[in-house]
VOBA-1610 file (N, C-alpha, C; in pm, whole numbers, padded with zeros to 5 digits, always signed):
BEGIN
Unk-07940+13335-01232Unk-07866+13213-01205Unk-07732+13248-01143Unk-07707+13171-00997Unk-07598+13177-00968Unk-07487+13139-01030Unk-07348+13187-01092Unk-07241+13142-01182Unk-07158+13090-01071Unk-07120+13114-00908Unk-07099+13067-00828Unk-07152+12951-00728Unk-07155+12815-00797Unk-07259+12695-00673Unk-07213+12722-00540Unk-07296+12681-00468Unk-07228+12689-00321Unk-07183+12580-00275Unk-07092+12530-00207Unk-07025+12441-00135Unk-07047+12398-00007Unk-06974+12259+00033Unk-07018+12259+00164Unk-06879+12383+00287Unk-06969+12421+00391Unk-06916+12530+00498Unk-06806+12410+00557Unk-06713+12523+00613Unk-06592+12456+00738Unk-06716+12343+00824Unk-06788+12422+00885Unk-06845+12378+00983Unk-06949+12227+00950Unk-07010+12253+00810Unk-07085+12118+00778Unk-06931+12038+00764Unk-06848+12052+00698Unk-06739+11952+00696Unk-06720+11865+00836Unk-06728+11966+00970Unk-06695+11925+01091Unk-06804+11829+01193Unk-06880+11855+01075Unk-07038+11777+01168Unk-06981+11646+01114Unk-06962+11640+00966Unk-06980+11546+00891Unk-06870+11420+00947Unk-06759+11490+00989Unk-06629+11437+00990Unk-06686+11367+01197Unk-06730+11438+01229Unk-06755+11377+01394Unk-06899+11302+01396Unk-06928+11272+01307Unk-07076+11170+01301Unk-07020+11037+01211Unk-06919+11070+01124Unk-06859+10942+01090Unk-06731+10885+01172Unk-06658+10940+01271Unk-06598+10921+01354Unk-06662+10869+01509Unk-06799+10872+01529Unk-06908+10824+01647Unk-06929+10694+01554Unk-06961+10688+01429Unk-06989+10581+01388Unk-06912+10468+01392Unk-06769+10569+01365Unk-06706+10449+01349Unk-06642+10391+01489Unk-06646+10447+01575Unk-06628+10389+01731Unk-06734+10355+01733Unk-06904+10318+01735Unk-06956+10260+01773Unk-06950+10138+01700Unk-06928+10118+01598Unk-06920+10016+01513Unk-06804+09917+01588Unk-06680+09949+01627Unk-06563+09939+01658Unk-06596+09876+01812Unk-06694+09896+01910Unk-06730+09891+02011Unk-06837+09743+02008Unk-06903+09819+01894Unk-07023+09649+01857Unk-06915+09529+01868Unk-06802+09538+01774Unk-06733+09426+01727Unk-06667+09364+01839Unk-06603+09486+01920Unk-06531+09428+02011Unk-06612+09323+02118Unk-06716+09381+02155Unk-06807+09369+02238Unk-06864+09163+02177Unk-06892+09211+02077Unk-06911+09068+02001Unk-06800+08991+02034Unk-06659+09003+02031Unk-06524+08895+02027Unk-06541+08833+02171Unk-06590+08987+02245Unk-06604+08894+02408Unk-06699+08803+02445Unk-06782+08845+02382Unk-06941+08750+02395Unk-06873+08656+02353Unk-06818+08610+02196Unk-06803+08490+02148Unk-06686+08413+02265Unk-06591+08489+02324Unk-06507+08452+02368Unk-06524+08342+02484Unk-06612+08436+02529Unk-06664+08416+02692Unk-06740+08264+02637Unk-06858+08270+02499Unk-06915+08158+02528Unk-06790+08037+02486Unk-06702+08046+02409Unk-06607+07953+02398Unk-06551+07884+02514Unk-06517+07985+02581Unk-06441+07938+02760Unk-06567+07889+02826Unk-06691+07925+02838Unk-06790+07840+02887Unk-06808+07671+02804Unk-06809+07700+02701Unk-06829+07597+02623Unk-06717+07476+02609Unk-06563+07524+02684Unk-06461+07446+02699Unk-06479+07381+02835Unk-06551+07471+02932Unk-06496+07472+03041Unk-06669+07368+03086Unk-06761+07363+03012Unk-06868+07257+03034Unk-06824+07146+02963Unk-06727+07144+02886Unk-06669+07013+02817Unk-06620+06925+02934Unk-06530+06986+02996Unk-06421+06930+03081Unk-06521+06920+03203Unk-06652+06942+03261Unk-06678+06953+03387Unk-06776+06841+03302Unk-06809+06836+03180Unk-06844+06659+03150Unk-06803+06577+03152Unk-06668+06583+03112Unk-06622+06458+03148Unk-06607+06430+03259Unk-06575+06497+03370Unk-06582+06481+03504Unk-06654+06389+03604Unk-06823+06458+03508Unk-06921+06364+03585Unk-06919+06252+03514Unk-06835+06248+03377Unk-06852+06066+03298Unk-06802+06044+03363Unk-06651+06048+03414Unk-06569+05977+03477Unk-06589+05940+03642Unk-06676+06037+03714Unk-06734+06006+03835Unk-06822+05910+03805Unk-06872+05883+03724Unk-06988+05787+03708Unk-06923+05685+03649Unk-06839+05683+03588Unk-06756+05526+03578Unk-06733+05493+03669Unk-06666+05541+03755Unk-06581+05520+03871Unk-06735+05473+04036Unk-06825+05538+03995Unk-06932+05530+04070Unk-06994+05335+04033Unk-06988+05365+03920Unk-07029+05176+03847Unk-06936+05086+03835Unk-06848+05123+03924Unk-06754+05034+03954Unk-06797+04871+03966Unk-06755+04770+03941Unk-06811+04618+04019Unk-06724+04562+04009Unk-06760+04431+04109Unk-06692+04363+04160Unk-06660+04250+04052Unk-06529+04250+03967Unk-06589+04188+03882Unk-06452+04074+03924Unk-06509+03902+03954Unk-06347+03827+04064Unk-06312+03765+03941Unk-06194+03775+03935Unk-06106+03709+03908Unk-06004+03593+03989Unk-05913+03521+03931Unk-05885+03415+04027Unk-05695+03447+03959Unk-05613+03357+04091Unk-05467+03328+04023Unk-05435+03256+04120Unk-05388+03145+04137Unk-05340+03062+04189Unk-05283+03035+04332Unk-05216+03160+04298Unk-05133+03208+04406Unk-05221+03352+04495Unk-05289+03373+04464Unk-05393+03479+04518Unk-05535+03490+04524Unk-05599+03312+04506Unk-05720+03299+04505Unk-05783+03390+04402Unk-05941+03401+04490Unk-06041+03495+04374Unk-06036+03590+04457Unk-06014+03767+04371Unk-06068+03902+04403Unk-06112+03968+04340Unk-06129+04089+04399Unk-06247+04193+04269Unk-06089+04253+04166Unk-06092+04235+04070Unk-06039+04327+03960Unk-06041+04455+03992Unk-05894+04494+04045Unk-05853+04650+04056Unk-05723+04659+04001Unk-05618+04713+03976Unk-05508+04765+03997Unk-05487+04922+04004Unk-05376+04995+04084Unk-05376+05102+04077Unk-05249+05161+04136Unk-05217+05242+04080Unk-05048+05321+04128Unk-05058+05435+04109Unk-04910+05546+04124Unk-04991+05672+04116Unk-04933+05701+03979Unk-04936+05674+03892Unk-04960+05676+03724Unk-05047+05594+03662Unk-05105+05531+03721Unk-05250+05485+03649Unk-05353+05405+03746Unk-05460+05374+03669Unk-05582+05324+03750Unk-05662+05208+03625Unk-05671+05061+03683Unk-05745+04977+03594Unk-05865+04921+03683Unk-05979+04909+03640Unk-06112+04813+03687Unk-06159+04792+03591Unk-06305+04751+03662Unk-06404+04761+03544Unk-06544+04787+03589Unk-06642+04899+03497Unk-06683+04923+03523Unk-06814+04916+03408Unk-06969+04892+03497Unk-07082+04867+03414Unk-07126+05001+03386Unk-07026+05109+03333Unk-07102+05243+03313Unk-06985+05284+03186Unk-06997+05222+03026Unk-06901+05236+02933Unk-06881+05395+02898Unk-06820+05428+02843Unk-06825+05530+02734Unk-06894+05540+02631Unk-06896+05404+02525Unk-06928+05370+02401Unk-06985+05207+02431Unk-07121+05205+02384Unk-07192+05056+02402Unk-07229+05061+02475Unk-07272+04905+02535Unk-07353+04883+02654Unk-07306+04779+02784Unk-07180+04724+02697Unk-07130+04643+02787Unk-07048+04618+02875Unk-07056+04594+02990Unk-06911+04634+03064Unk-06805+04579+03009Unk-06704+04698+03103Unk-06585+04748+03042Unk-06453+04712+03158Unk-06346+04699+03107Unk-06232+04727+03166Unk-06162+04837+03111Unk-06137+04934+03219Unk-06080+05079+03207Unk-05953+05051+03216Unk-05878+05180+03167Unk-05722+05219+03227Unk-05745+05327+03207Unk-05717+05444+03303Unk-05674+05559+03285Unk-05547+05583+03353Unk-05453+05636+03273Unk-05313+05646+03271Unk-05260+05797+03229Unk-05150+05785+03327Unk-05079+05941+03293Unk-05006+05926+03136Unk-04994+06024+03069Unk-04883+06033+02978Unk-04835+06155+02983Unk-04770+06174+02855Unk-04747+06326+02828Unk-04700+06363+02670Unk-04699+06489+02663Unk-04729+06571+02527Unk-04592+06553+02510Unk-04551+06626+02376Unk-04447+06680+02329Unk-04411+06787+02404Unk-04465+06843+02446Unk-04404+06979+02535Unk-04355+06950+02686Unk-04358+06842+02714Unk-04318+06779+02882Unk-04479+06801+02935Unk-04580+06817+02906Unk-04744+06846+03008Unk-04761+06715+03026Unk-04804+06696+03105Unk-04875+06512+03126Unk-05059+06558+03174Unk-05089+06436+03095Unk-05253+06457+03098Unk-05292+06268+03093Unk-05465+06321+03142Unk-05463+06112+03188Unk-05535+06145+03034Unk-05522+05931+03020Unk-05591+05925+02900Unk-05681+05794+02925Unk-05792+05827+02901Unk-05937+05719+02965Unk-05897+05625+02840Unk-05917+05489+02893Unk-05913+05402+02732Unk-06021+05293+02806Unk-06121+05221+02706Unk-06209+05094+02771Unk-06196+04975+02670Unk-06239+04849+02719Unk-06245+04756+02611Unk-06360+04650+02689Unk-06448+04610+02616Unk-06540+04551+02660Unk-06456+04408+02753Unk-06524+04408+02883Unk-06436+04275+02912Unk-06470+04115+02908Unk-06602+04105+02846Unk-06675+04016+02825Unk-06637+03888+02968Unk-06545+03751+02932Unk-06525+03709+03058Unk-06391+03664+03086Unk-06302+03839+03060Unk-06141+03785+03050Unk-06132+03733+03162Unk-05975+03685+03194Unk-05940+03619+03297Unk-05841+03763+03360Unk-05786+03702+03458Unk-05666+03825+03511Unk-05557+03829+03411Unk-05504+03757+03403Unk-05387+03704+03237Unk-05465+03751+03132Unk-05562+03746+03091Unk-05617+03822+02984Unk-05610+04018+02993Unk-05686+04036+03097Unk-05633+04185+03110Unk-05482+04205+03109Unk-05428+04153+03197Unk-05281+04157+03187Unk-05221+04192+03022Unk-05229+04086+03009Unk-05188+04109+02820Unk-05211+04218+02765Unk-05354+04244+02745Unk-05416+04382+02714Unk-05338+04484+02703Unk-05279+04492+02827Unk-05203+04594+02877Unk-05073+04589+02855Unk-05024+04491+02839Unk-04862+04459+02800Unk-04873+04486+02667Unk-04929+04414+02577Unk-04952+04426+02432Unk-05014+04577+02372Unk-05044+04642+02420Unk-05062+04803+02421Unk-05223+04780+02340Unk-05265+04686+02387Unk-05407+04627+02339Unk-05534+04695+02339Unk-05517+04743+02491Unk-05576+04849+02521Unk-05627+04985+02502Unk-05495+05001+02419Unk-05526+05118+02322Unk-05562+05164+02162Unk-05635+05039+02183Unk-05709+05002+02051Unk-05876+05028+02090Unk-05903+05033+02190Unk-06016+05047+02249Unk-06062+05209+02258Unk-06204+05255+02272Unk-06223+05405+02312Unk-06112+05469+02399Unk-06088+05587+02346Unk-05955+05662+02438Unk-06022+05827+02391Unk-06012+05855+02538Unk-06053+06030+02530Unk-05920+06069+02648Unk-05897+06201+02620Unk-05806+06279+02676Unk-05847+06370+02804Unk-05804+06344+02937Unk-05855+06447+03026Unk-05787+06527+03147Unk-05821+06634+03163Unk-05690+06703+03293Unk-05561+06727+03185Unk-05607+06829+03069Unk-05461+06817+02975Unk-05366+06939+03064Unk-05227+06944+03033Unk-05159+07078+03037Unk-05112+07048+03183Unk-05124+06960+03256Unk-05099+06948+03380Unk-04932+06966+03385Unk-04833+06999+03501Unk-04719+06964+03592Unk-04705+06827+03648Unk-04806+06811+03725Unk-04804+06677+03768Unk-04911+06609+03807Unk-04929+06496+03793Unk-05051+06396+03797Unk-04981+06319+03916Unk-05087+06260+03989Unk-05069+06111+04064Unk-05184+06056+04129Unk-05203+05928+04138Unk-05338+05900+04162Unk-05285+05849+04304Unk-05407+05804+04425Unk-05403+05714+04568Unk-05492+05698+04590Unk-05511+05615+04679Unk-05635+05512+04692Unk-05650+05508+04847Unk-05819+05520+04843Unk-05856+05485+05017Unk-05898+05354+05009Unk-05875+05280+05108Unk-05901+05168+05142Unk-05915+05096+05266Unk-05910+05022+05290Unk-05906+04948+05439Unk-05788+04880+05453Unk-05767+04944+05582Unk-05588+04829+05596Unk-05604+04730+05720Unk-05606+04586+05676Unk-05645+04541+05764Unk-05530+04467+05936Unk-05439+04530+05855Unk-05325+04497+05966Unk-05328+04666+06025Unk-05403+04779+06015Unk-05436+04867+06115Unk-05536+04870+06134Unk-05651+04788+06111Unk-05833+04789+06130Unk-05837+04915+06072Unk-05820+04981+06003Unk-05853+05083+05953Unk-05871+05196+05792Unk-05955+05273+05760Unk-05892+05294+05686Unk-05796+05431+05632Unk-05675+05374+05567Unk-05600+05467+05534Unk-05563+05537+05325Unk-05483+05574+05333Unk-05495+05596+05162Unk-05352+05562+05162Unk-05363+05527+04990Unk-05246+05421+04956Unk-05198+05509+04833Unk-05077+05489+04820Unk-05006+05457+04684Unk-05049+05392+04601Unk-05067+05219+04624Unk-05049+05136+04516Unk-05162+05045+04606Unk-05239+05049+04501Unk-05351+04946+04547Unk-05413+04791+04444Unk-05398+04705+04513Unk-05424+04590+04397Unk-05506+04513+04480Unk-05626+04445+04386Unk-05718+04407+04430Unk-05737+04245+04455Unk-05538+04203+04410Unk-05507+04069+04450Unk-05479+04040+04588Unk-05433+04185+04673Unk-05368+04206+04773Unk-05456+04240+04881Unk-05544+04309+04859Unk-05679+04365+04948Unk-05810+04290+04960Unk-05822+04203+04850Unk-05955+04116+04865Unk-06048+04214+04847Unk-06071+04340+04842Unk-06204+04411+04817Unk-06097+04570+04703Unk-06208+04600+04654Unk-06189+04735+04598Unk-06208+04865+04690Unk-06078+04995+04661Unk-06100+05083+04729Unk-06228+05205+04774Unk-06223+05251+04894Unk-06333+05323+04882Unk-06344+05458+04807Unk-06220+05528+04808Unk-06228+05624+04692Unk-06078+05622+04607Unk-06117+05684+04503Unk-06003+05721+04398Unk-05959+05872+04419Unk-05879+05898+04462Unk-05829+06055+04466Unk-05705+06084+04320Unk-05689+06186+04283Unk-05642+06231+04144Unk-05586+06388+04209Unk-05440+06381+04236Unk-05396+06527+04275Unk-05301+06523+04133Unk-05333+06645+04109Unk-05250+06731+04021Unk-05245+06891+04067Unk-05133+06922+03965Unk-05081+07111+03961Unk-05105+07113+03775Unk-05125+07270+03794Unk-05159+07302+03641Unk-05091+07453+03685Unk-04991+07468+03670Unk-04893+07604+03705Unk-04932+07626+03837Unk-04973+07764+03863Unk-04962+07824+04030Unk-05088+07730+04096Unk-05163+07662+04025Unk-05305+07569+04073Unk-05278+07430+04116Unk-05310+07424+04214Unk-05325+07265+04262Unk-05444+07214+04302Unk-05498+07115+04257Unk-05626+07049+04258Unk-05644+06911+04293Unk-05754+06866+04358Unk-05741+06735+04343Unk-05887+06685+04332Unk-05929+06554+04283Unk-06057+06552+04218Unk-06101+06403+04305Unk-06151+06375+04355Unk-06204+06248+04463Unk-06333+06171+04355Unk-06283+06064+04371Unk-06394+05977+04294Unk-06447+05851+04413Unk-06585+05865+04435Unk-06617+05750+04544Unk-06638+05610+04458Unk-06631+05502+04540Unk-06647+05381+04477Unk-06790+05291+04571Unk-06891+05227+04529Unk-07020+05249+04640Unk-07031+05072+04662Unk-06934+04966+04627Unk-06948+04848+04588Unk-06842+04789+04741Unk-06852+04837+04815Unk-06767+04792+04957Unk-06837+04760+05052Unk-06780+04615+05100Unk-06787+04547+05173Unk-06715+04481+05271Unk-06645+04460+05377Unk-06597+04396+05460Unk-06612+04273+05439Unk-06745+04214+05388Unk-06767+04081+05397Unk-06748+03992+05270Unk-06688+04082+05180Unk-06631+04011+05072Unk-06521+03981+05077Unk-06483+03983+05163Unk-06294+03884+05187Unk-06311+03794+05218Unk-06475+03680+05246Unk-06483+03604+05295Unk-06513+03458+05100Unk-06471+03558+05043Unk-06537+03512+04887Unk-06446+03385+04886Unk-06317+03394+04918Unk-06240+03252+04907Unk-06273+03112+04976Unk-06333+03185+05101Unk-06375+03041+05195Unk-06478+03003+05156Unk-06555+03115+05043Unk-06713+03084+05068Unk-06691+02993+04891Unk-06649+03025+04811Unk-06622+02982+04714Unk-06468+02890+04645Unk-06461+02812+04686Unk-06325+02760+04669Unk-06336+02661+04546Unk-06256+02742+04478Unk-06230+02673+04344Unk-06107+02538+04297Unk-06163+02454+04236Unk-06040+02359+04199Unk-05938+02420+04151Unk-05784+02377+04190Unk-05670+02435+04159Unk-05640+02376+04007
//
């Protein structure tokens, strides 16, 4: 019987010590490797959020209608308003339900100075122009569905293509109202900056006609 056990050698120590040191970089490599995967699908998974709402909001904006209203002083037109801090219609393509809607999407902004639009709808069943109006004065509106979109922005502003009929033509606007034009515009444009990025996002409108300015002669209502 040996009175001396044997031990482990320098050299088994050195195997031992560089097979748990491979381990532990590969282990170290799995994980990392994992944070990016997860990462990457997060930024995909943000970045298909926001390119949904996109097409919701192209498709509101696509179901646009003509929906007339009347005022006294401005006969009957299609329900628009629009400036370059916000945009109101209405449109048969809701968010929530089934019924058409009168939109606002409007600039605001964060606590940090960012301005981002904010979609809001409210069913419009058969307001009048003074009825939306209110809505909107009374902050009514924002009692209705509201989602957040284009956050983190510098600057927002919306303009409008349309037809100008004192140039036969059409040009893009600032401020477009659908008391003033007799028809709704042909597209919605949305320029913003988001730091060194500038973008701008075009929304078509497919409900235009020339021959709907003729709605007052053709329909004349008791005053």
């Amino acid at each position: 019987m040996n009175p001396h056990p044997k031990g482990y050698t320098l050299i088994e120590v050195l195997v031992a010590i560089a097979i748990f040191t491979v381990m532990v970089m590969l282990a170290g490599m799995a994980i990392n490797q994992g944070l990016q995967q997860y990462r990457s699908l997060m930024e995909k998974g943000l970045n298909f959020w926001d390119y949904a709402q996109m097409i919701w909001i192209e498709k509101s904006f696509t179901s646009t209608t003509d929906y007339y209203v009347r005022t006294r002083s401005d006969g009957w037109f299609p329900y628009f308003r629009g400036n370059m801090d916000s945009v109101s219609y209405v449109s048969l393509a809701p968010f929530a339900g089934e019924l058409p809607v009168v939109i606002w999407i409007i600039k605001e902004m964060d606590q940090q100075g960012k301005l981002f639009l904010v979609y809001y709808e409210r069913p419009v069943y058969t307001k009048t122009f003074e009825d939306i109006g209110r809505d909107f004065i009374s902050g009514n509106y924002r009692e209705g569905q509201g989602v957040r979109i284009l956050e983190q922005a510098d600057s927002i502003a919306f303009s409008y293509f349309g037809y100008d009929s004192a140039r036969r033509g059409y040009v893009w606007f600032d401020r477009y109202e659908g008391s003033r034009m007799k028809r709704l515009p042909a597209m919605v444009r949305v320029s913003y900056r988001q730091g060194d990025y500038s973008g701008k996002i075009v929304f078509n409108l497919y409900v235009n006609s020339l021959m709907k300015t003729e709605y007052n002669d053709a329909y004349q209502a008791a005053p």
